[in-house]
C-alpha positions in Angstrom: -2.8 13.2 -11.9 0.1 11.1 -12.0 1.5 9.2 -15.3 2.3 5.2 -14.6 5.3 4.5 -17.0 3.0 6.0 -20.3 0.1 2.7 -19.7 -2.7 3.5 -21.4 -5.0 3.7 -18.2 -3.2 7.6 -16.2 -3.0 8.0 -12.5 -3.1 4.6 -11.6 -0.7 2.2 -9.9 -0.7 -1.5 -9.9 1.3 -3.3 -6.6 0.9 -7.1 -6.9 2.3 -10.1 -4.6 2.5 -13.1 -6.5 3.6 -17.0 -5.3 6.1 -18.7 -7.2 3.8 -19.9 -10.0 2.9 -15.8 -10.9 -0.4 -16.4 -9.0 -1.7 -13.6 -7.6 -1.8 -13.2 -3.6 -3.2 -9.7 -3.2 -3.1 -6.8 -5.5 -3.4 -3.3 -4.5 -4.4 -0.4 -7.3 -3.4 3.2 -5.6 -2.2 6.3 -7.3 0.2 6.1 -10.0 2.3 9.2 -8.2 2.1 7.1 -4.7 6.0 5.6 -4.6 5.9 2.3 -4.5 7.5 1.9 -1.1 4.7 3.7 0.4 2.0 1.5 -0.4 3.9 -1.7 0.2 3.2 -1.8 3.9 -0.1 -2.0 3.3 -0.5 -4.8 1.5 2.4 -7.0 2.9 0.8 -6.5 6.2 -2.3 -8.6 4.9 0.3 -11.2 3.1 2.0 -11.6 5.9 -0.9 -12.2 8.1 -2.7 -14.4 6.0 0.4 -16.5 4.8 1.9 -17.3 7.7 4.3 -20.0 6.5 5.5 -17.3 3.8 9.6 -17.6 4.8 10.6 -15.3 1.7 10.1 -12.0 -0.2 11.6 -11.0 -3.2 11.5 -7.4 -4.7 12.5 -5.1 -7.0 14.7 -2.0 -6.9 12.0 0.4 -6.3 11.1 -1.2 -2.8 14.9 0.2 -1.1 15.0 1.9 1.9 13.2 1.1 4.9 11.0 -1.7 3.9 13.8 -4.2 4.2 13.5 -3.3 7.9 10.1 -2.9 8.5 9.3 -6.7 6.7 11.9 -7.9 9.4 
């Protein structure tokens, strides 16, 4: 079981897209050892499909490597 920064619910893992206003697009609960990178795809793949007009993505640190890519 994987630890998700000490929360007080263990071996879960909270990945949510949010508009500009903080509301939330989709969310996507996982396992809290999954990296976060991994489990991106998955749900920008339904953001981008159902928000078509969407012209940019912001993201933390902990999204490097070869998502940058694969959103382009």
């Amino acid at each position: 079981m994987g630890v998700d920064g000490y929360k007080k619910i263990k071996g879960r893992k909270r990945t949510a897209v949010v508009d500009v206003l903080g509301l939330v697009l989709k969310c996507h609960v996982g396992a809290a050892n999954q990296a976060d990178v991994k489990a991106a795809p998955g749900v920008l793949f339904w953001v981008l499909e159902t928000y078509s007009r969407l012209v940019k993505i912001l993201a933390d640190q902990g999204y490097q490597g070869d998502l940058g890519s694969w959103i382009k």
